[in-house]
C-alpha positions as a printed Julia matrix, in Angstrom:
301×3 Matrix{Float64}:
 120.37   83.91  117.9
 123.17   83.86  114.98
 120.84   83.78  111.49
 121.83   83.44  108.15
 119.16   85.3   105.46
 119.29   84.88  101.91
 117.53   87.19  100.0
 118.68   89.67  102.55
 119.05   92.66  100.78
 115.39   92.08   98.77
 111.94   94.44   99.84
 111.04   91.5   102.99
 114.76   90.5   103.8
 116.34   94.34  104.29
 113.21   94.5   106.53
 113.77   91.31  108.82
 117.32   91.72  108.63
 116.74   95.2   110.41
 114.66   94.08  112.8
 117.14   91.16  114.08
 119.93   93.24  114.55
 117.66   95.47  116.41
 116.97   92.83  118.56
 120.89   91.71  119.07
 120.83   88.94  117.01
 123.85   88.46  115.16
 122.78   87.97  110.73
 125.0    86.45  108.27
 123.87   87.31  104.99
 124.2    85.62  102.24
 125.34   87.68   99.01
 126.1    87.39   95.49
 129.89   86.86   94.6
 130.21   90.35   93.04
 128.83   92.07   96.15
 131.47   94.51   98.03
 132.01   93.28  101.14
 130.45   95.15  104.08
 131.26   92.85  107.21
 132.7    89.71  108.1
 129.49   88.35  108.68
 128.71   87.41  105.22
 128.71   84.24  102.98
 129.41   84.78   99.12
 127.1    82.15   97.14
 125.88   81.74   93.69
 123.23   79.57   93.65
 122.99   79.29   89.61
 126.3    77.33   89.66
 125.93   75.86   92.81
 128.9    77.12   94.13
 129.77   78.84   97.67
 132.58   80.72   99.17
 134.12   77.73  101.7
 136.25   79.96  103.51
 133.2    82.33  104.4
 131.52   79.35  105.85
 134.2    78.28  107.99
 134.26   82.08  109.04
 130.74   82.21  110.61
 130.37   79.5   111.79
 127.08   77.61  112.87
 123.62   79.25  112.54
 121.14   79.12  115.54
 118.17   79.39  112.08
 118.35   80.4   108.75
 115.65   82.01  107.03
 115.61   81.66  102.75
 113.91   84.74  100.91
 115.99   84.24   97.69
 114.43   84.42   94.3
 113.29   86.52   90.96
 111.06   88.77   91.04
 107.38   87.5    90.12
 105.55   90.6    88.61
 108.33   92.5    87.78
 108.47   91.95   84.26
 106.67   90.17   81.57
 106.7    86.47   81.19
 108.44   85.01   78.7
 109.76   81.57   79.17
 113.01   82.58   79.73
 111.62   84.81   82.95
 109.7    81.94   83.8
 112.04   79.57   83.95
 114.62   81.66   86.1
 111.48   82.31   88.51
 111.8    78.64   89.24
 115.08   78.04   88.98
 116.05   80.8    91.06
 114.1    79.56   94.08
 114.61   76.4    93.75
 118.87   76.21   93.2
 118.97   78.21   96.0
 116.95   76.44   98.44
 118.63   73.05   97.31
 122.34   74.83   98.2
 121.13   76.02  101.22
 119.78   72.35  102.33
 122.93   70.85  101.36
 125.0    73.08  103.14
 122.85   72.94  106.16
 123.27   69.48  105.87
 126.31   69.32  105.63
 126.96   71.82  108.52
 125.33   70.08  111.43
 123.41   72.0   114.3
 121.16   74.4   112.39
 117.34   73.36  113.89
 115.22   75.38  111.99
 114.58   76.89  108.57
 111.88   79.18  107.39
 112.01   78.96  103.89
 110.09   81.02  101.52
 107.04   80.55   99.67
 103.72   81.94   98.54
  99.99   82.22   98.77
 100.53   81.41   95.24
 100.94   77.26   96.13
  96.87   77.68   95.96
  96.51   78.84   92.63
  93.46   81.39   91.33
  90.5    80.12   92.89
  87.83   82.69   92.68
  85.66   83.02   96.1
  87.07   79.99   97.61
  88.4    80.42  101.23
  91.67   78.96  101.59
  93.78   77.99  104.49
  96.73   75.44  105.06
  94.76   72.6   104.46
  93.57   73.61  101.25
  94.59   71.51   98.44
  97.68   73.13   95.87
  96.93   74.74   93.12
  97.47   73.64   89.1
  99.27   76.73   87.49
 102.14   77.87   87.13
 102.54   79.57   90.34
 101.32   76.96   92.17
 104.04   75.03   90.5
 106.91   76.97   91.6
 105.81   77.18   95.08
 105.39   73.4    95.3
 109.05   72.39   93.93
 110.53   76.09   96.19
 109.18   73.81   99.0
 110.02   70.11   97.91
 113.47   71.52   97.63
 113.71   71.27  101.6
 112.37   67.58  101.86
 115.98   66.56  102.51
 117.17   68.02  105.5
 113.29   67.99  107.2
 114.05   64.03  106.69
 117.0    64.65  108.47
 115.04   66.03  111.37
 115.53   69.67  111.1
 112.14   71.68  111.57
 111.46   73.73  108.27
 108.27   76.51  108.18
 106.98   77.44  104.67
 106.04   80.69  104.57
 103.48   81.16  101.93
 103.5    84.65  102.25
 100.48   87.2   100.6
 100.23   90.48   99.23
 103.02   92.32  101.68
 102.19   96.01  102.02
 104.45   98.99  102.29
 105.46  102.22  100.42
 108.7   100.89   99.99
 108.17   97.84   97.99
 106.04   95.48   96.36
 102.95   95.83   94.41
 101.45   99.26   97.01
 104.85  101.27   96.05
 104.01  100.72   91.96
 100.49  101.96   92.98
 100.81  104.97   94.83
 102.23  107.35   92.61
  99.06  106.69   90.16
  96.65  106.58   93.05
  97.94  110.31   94.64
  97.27  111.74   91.13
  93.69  110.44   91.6
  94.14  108.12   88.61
  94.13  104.79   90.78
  91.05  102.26   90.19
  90.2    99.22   89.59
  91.97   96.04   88.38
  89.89   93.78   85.84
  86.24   93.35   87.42
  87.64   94.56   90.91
  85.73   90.85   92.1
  89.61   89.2    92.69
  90.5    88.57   96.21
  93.79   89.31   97.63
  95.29   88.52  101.16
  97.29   91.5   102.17
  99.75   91.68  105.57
 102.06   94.6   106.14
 105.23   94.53  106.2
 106.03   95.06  110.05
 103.25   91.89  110.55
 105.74   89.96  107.99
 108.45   90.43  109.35
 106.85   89.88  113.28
 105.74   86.6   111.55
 108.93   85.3   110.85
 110.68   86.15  113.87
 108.23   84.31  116.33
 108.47   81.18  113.87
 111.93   81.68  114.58
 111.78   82.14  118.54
 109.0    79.55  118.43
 110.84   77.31  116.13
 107.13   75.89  114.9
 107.58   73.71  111.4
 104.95   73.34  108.47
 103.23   75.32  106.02
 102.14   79.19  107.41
  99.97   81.72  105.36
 101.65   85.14  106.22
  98.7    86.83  105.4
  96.48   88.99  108.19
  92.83   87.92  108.8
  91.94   90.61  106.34
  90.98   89.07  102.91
  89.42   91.57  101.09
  88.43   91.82   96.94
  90.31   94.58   94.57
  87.39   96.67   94.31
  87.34   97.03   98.28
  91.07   97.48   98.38
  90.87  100.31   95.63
  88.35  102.05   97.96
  89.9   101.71  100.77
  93.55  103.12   99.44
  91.6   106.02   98.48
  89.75  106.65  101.2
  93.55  106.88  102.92
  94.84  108.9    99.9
  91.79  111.36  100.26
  91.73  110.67   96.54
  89.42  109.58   94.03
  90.04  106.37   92.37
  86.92  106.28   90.16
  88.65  104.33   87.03
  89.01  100.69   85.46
  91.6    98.92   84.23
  90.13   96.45   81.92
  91.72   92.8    81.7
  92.54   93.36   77.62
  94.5    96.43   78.51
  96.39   94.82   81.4
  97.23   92.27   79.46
  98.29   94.48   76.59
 100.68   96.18   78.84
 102.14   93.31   81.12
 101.46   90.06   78.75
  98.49   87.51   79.53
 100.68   84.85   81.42
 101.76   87.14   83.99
  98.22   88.98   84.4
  96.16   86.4    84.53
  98.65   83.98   86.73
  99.54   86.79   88.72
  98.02   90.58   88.72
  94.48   88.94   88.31
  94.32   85.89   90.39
  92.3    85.03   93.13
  93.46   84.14   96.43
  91.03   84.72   99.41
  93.91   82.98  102.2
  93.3    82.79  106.3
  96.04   82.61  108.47
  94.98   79.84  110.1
  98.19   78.07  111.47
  99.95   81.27  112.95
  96.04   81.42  114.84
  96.0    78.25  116.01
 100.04   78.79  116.86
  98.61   81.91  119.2
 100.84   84.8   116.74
  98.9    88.19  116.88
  98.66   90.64  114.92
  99.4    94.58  114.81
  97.72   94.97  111.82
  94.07   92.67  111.34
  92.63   94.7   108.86
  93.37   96.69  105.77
  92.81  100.24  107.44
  95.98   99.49  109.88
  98.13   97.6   106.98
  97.7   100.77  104.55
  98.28  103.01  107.66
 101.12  101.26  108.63
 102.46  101.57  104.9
 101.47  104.79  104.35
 103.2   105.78  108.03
């Protein structure tokens, strides 16, 4: 297959971009103006300004699928509205470019585009699964509009997945990489009242997810999350139980917030998501890692 990947040089895309050239697909990334070149197989964008590199387009050519990871970091850094705003805006200009260009470029069948377990919103003990209703915050905000953007060219008949992806787990990104260090010096614990669900996947299961929706090409919304829903407190056992460390301590809500800003803890580090992965079930995907004892072995690996 010949794929174009935005967002290809982020924690998930490096990953998946890997793992298709391992398999002899050919990827054309898409990269920021300012980027050196590394290969001919690259398209120079700016979603911001709407603007693309015309020449690079005619260069590669047609794309079998394209898959669109692009977008600001969530929990990064505190929210202000200025972050908050460019957490929208930089998810959803760059999914409206890419539509229009697909558009515009006939013969591309199938787009994953990105998107969260976030679309639910906090919702305590709740189960959740694709036929849950959206969520009401902010989060649940951005991932609607990140997934409107696409209505276009699914009108147009081209089969679009949504990939409301969870908590993705590795020692090389995301939220496990900020916790380790603390957790090896036996100073992990806790977050808030430890009663918070979160729907973890690793990052090998992530990136198997998206390549069968892309050999598959299967549309509509899919929860990359494993069958493994599990609260904080159970998580915070568990990594120590791997760590052979003890991760006796708390970390209350008012100090959390204190540190990272209320928006951002409660909307984010603090919500409550307990997600199934019900459509790539019913779709017959499988995965490597079901349970949090393989996905923190598999990161930890």
């Amino acid at each position: 297959m010949r794929v174009g990947v935005t967002g290809s040089s982020g924690f998930i895309g490096s990953a998946l971009v890997a793992a298709l050239e391992d398999r002899g697909d050919d990827v054309v990334r898409f990269v920021r103006p300012d980027s050196a070149r590394r290969s001919g197989e690259e398209v120079r964008w700016d979603p911001a300004r709407g603007l693309v590199d015309e020449e690079d387009l005619r260069r590669v050519g047609r794309f079998d699928a394209v898959v669109n990871l692009a977008g600001a970091g969530i929990a990064d850094r505190r929210w202000s509205a200025t972050r908050k705003a460019e957490i929208l805006t930089s998810r959803t200009n760059a999914t409206t470019l890419l539509v229009r260009l697909l558009g515009e470029s006939s013969g591309t069948a199938f787009l994953a585009s990105g998107s969260a377990v976030g679309v639910y919103g906090s919702r305590g003990d709740e189960s959740l699964d694709e036929s849950s209703a959206t969520g009401d915050d902010f989060l649940a905000h951005v991932c609607t509009e990140w997934e409107r953007a696409t209505a276009p060219i699914e009108r147009s008949g081209t089969t679009v997945a949504h990939l409301r992806t969870g908590i993705v787990m590795s020692s090389r990104g995301g939220m496990l990489k900020k916790q380790l260090p603390l957790f090896r010096l036996g100073l992990g614990g806790v977050l808030g009242t430890g009663r918070q669900w979160i729907s973890p996947i690793s990052l090998r299961d992530e990136v198997r997810a998206i390549v069968w929706l892309l050999e598959n090409r299967t549309g509509g919304p899919f929860n990359l999350v494993a069958p493994a829903a599990l609260t904080n407190r159970a998580f915070t056992e568990a990594l120590a139980q791997q760590l052979r460390r003890p991760a006796r301590l708390r970390l209350p809500s008012s100090a959390l917030r204190a540190a990272l800003g209320g928006q951002l803890v409660t909307g984010a580090v603090l919500a409550s998501q307990r997600v199934a992965p019900a459509a790539l079930g019913e779709a017959g995907f499988t995965f490597e890692h079901p349970d949090i004892g393989s996905i923190l072995s598999s990161a930890l690996a």
